[in-house]
C-alpha positions in Angstrom: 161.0 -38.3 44.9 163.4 -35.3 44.8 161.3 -33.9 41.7 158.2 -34.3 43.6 159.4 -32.2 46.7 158.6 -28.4 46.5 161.6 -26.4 46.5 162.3 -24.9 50.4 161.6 -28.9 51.3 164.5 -29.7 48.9 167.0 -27.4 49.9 166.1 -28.0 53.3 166.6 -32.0 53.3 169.7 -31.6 51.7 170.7 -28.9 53.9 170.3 -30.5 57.1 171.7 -34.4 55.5 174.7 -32.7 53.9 174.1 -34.3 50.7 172.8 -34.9 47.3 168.9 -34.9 47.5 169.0 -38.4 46.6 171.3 -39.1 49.4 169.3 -37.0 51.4 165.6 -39.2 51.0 167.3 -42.2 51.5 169.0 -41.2 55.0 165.5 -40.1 55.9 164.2 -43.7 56.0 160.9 -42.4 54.8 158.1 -45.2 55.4 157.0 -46.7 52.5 153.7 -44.4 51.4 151.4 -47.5 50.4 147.7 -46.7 48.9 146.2 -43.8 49.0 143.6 -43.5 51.8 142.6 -39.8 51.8 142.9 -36.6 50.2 142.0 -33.3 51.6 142.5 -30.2 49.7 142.3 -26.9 50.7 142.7 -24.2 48.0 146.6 -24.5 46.8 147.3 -27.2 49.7 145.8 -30.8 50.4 146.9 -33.5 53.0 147.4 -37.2 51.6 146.8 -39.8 54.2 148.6 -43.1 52.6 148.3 -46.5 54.2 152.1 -45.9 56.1 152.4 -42.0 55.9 151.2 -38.3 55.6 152.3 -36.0 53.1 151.8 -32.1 52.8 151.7 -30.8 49.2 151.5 -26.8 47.8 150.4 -26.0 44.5 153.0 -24.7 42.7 152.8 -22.9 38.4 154.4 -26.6 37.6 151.9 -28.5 39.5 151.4 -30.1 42.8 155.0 -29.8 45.0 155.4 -32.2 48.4 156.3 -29.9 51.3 156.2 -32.0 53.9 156.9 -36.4 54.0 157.1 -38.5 56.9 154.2 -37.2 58.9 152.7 -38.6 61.8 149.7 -37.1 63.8 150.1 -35.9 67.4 147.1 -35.8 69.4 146.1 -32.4 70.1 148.9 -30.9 68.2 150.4 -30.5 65.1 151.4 -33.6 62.5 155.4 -34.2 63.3 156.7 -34.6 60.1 160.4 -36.1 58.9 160.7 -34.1 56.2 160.0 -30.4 55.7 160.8 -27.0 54.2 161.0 -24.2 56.1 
């Protein structure tokens, strides 16, 4: 997963765990993403809505980059989201 998350979200995770990023996505306790449900995109970002999560991605010049994992929706306000660049 660590190659799949765009920079700032990397350097972030680790950041706040104090660890490798492997280390790092494991103390996290991400959900488990499942299926694909939906994918929105929106210029150089989309929203994928799996069967047990919500991830943020940016286009990046080496492809699609996660910026955000662990997302839940909050009614009337933005998603909360477990992991995120800043």
């Amino acid at each position: 997963m660590c190659a799949s998350l765009a920079p700032d979200t990397r350097s972030e995770l680790m950041d706040s765990e104090k660890t490798s990023c492997a280390g790092a996505v494991t103390a996290e306790e991400l959900p488990p993403g499942g299926s694909v449900r939906t994918v929105d995109v929106y210029g150089r970002q989309a929203r994928v809505v799996l069967a047990s999560d919500t991830l943020f991605l940016s286009q990046f010049p080496g492809g699609w980059k996660i910026v955000a994992a662990g997302c839940t929706p909050q009614p009337g306000r933005p998603y909360q989201c477990t992991v995120k660049g800043g």
